[in-house]
C-alpha positions as a printed Julia matrix, in Angstrom:
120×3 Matrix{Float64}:
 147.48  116.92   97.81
 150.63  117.81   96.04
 152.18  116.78   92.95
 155.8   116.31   92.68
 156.6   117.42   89.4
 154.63  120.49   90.45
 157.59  121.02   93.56
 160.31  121.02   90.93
 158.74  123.43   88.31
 157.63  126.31   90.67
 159.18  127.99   93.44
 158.49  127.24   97.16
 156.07  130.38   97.13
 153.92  128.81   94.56
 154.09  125.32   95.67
 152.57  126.56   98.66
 149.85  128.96   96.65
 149.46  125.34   94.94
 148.81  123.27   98.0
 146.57  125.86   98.95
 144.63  126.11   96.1
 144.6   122.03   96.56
 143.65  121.84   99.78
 140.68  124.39   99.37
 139.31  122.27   96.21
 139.25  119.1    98.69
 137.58  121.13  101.1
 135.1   122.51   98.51
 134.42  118.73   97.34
 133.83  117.5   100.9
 131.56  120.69  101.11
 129.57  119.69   98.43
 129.67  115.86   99.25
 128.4   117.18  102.85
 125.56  119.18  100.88
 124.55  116.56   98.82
 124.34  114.01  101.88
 122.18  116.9   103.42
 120.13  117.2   100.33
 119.4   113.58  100.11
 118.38  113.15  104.02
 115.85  116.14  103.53
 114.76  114.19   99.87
 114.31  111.22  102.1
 112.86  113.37  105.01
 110.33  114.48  102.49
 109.33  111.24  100.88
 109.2   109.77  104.2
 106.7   112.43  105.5
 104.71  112.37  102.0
 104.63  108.75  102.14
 102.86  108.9   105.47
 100.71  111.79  104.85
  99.74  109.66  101.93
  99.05  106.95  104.04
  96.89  109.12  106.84
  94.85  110.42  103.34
  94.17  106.84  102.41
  92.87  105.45  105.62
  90.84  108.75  105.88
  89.24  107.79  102.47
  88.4   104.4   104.11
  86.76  105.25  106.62
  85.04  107.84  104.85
  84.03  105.33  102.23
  82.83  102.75  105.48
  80.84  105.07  106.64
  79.35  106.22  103.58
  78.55  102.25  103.25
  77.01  102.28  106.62
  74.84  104.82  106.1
  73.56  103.7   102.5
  73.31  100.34  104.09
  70.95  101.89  106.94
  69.31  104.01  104.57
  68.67  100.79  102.06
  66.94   99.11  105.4
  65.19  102.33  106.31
  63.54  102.0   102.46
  62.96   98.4   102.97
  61.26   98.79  105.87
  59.09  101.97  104.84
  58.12  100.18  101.35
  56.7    96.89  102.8
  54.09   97.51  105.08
  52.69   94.72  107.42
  49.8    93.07  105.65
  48.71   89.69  103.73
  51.79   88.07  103.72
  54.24   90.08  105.62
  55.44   91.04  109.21
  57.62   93.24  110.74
  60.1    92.03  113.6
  62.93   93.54  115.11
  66.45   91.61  114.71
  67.48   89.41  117.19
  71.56   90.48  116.84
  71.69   94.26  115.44
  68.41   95.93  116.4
  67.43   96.28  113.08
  64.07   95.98  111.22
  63.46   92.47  109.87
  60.84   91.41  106.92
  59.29   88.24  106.65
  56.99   86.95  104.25
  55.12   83.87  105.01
  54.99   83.41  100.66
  51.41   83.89   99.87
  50.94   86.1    97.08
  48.06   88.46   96.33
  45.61   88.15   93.41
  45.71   90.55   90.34
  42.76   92.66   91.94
  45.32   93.11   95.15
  42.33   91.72   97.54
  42.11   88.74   99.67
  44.44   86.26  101.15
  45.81   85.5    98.23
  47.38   82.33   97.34
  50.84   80.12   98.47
């Protein structure tokens, strides 16, 4: 706190103005040192917090982006099944597992004039 050089060159009044002034500089450092510590626990408080509302955002997106998959997956089976009709060739049977709409073709083909059995 003190310097010795300092208690020979001034008189006991100053010396103690001196500490003073010493003592209140190591106070203000600790001050600030207990600010900064302060400032970087909210910094991390706030990284932390962003981090994990970044997180929450991205597995929002995902399942936003499942479902939007599920849904243009159903509506890709709904136009499968509206487009083929059953007819020379084709039938319509429910799945066995997800109670969806299966096609099946038995391969024969129609002719050019789109009449008759066709051919396999």
């Amino acid at each position: 706190m003190m310097r010795e050089g300092r208690v020979e060159k001034f008189g006991e009044k100053v010396v103690v103005v001196v500490v003073v002034v010493v003592q209140w500089e190591e106070e203000e450092e600790e001050e600030e040192e207990e600010e900064e510590e302060e400032e970087k626990e909210e910094e991390e408080e706030e990284e932390e917090e962003e981090e994990e509302e970044e997180k929450e955002e991205e597995e929002e997106e995902e399942e936003e982006e499942e479902e939007e998959e599920e849904e243009e997956e159903e509506d890709v089976v709904r136009a499968e099944v509206v487009r083929v009709k059953e007819g020379v060739g084709f039938s319509l049977l429910p799945h066995p597992f997800n109670g969806q709409w299966k096609v099946e073709w038995d391969g024969r083909v129609r002719g050019r004039d789109g009449k008759g059995e066709g051919r396999k």
